[in-house]
C-alpha positions as CSV (number, residue, x, y, z in Angstrom):
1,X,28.5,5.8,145.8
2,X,25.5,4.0,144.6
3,X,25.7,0.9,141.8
4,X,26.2,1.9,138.6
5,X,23.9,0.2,135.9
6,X,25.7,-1.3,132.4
7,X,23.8,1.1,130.1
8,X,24.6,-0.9,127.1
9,X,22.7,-3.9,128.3
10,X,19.4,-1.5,129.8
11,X,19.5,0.0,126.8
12,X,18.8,-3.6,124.7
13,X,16.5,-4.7,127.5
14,X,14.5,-1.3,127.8
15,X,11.4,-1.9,125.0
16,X,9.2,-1.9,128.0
17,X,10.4,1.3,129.6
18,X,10.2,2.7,126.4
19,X,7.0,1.6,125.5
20,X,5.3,3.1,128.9
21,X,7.0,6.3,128.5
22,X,5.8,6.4,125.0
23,X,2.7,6.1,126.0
24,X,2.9,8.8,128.8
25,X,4.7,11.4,125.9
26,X,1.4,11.0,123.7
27,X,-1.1,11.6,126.8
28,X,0.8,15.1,127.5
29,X,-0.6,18.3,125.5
30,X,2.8,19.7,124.4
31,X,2.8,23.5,122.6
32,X,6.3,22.6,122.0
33,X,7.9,25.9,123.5
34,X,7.8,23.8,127.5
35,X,11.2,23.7,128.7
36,X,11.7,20.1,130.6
37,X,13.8,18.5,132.7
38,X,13.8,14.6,132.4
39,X,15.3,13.2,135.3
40,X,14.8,9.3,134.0
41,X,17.1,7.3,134.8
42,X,17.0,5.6,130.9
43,X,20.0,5.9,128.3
44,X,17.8,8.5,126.4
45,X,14.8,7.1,124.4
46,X,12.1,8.7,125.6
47,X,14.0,11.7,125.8
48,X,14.6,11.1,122.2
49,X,11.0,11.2,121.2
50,X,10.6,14.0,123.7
51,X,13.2,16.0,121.8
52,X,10.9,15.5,118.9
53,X,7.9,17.5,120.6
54,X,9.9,20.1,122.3
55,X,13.5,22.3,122.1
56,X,15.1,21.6,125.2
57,X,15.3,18.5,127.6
58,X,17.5,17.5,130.1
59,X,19.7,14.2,130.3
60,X,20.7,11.8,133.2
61,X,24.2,12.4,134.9
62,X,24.9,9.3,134.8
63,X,28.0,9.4,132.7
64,X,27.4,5.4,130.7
65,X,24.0,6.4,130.4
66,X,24.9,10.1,128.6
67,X,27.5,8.4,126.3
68,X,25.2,5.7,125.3
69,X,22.1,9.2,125.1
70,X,24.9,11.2,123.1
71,X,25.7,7.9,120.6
72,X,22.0,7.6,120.1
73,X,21.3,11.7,119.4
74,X,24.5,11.9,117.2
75,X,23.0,13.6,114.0
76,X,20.2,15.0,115.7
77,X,19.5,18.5,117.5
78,X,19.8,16.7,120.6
79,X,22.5,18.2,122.9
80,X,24.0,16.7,125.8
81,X,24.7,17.8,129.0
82,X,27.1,17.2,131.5
């Protein structure tokens, strides 16, 4: 099994991450009907301004990184899964 990443922690440190896939979100032409899979490897921020521009996504796996994704979409139309 391969090393498991503290989520809490990349998900203080990742403003870079974020930032870049911010930036690769707003070069995309989106209709907003596209059904994606996002096979990041992130605790859900970009996925989270994804979920803004489309219905569906996917999330990571990784179970840290989907409870810190499913603490982060609580109250939104973001659903997780496992």
């Amino acid at each position: 099994m391969g090393h498991e990443w503290d989520a809490l922690t990349y998900d203080r440190v990742a403003l870079p991450q974020t930032r870049w896939g911010g930036q690769v979100l707003d070069r995309l032409e989106l209709a907003g009907d596209e059904a994606v899979l996002d096979a990041g490897c992130g605790t859900g921020r970009v996925t989270e301004m994804l979920l803004s521009r489309l219905p569906r996504a996917g999330w990571s796996r990784s179970t840290p990184r989907l409870r810190c994704s499913t603490r982060r979409a609580a109250g939104s139309a973001a659903t997780a899964a496992g």
